[in-house]
N, C-alpha and C positions, 0 to 999 in steps of 0.2 A: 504494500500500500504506500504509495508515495505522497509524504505528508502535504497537505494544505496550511499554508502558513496562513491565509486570510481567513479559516476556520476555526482554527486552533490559537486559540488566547491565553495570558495568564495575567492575574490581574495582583501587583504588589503594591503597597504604599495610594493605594485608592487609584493606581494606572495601572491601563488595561492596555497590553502589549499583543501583539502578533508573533506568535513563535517565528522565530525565523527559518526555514531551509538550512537542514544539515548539510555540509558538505563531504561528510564521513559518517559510516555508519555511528550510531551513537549508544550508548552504553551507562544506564543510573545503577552503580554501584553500592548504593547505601539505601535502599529504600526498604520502606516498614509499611508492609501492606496491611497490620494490623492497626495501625497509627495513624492514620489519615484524618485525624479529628474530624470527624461527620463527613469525611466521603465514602459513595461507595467505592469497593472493590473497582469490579468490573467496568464500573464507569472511568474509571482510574486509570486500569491499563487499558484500554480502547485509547482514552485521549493521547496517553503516554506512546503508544503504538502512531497515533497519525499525527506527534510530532515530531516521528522520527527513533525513538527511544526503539532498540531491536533486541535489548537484552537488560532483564530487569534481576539485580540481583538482591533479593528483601533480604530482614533480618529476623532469625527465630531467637528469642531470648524466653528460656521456659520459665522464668521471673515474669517479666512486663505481661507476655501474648498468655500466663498463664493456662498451660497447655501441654503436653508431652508432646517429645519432637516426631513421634510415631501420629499424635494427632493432627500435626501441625504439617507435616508431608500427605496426611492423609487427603486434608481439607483440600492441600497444592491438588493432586490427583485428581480427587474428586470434582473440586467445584471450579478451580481457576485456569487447570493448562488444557480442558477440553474446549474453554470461549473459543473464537474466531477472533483475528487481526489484532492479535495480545504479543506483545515481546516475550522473547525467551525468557523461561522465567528458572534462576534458580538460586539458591540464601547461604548464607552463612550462620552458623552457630554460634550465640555466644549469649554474656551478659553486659548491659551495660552498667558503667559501674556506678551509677546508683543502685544500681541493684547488688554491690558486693558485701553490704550486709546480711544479707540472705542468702547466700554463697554457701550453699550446702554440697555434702558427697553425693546426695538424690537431685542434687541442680548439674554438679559435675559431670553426673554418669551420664545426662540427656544431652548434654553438648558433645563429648565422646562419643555418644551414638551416633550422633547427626552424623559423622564424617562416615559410617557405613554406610549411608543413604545416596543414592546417587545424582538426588538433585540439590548435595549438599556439595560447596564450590571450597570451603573451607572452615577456617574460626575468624570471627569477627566480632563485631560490638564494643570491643575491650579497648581502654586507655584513661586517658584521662580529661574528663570534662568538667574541667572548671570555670569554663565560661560561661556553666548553666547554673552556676551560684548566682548570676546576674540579668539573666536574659528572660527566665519566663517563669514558673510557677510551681515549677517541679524542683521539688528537696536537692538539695548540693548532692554529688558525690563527694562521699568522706575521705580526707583528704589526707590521711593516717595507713 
């Protein structure tokens, strides 16, 4: 599907922009299909697919998506990579670390899993995010 730039909008700081035409295929490496504050799914990658986006790789964090990663490949299977004109979809495992309070051996064993899965691309979600002590609403990562 060859995106349309004058269809496909995104609108930041109250301006509403015209994706532009990719010149290369294109690739969102960080996205959280569970996270979309009030978008849907589906609606999501369609748009993300006709602006060009050809490989979408989310993030399972069995903390945040509250979930087994056997549930959370399941749902991929079931409900997401059957759509039509969706980017390739595949995640990384991890915690983000607000979530490393809750870093248990039963949180451990689910991200070790992932990497048996074969729509798992690696480990992700991990470092350090201290700029979210400031940006929005969500508790600091502890910084210990």
């Amino acid at each position: 599907m060859m995106p349309n730039a004058a269809r496909v909008t995104f609108t930041k700081k109250k301006k509403t922009v015209a994706c532009p035409v990719p010149l290369a295929p294109l690739a969102d490496t960080h996205a959280h299909l569970l996270s979309f504050w009030g978008k849907e799914v589906p609606e999501t990658l369609v748009r993300a697919k006709a602006a060009g986006v050809d490989l979408l790789v989310t993030m399972f964090d069995p903390i945040a998506d509250k979930r087994s990663v056997t549930d959370y490949s399941d749902w991929l299977v079931r409900e997401i990579l059957p759509m039509q004109d969706i980017p390739q979809i595949k995640y990384l495992a991890g915690v983000h670390p607000y979530g490393a309070p809750d870093y248990t051996d039963d949180v451990h064993a689910q991200v070790v899993a992932a990497l048996d899965d074969p729509l798992c691309a690696g480990i992700g979600e991990i470092g350090l995010d201290y700029h979210m002590d400031y940006d929005d609403d969500i508790a600091p990562a502890p910084h210990s």
